[in-house]
FIVO-99807 format. One record per residue (C-alpha): x negated, z, y negated. Coordinates in steps of 0.05 Angstrom, whole numbers, plus 5000, padded with zeros to 4 digits. Example, Ala and Ser with C-alpha at 12.3 -4.5 7.8 and 13.67 -1.06 7.14 Angstrom:
// residues 2
475451565090472751435021
//
This chain:
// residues 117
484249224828483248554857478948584926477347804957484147704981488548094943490548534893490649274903496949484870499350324864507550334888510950654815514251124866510051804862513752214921508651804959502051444949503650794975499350144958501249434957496548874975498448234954495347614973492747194920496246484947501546194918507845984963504946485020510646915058508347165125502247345147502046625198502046185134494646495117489046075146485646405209479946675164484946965107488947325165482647545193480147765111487848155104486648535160479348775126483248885065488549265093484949655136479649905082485350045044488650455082482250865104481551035031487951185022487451735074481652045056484352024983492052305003489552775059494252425092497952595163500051845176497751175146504350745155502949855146508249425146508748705123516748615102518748195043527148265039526748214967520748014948519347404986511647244966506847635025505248335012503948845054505649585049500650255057503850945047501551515067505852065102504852765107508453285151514553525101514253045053521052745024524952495081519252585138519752385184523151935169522651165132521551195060526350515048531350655008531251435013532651704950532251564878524251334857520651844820515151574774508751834781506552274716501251984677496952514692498352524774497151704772490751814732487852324789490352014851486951354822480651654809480452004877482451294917477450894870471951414895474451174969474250544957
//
């Protein structure tokens, strides 16, 4: 899904729903090389992203976090947390081994964040 700033992208990693937003600028790595009005528009992004993604995961906790290791170009990450979930409390970097989301899972969980969205 592409919002004004962004794309909204679903993480392939189904042991949580996690988003990606990913600014549409090329050459952008942190959040300070986005004009004043662009940081101002990711924030609106991010923030009605991750209000949808609650109401769509039931979610305990929304976690955000802007870190680009590996992939330098700006994104920023949404997952949502709930008590017991794979390695909660803990982070979910690097815990594990992915686990795809089924077809069917990815299909409902998309319908039910579109409907927040």
């Amino acid at each position: 899904m592409t919002l004004d700033l962004c794309d909204l992208r679903l993480h392939k990693d189904g042991r949580w729903p996690w988003l990606l937003l990913v600014p549409q600028r090329p050459g952008i790595e942190e959040v300070f090389d986005l004009s004043p009005a662009e940081q101002a528009l990711l924030a609106q992004e991010v923030n009605h992203a991750a209000g949808a993604l609650k109401r769509a995961s039931g979610a305990t906790k929304i976690n955000i976090a802007a870190i680009g290791n590996i992939v330098r170009q700006l994104h920023v990450h949404v997952i949502a947390r709930h008590d017991g979930d794979a390695n909660w409390p803990g982070p979910v970097w690097g815990f594990g081994t992915a686990e795809p989301w089924t077809e069917a899972a990815r299909s409902a969980f998309l319908a039910r964040l579109m409907g927040e969205l």
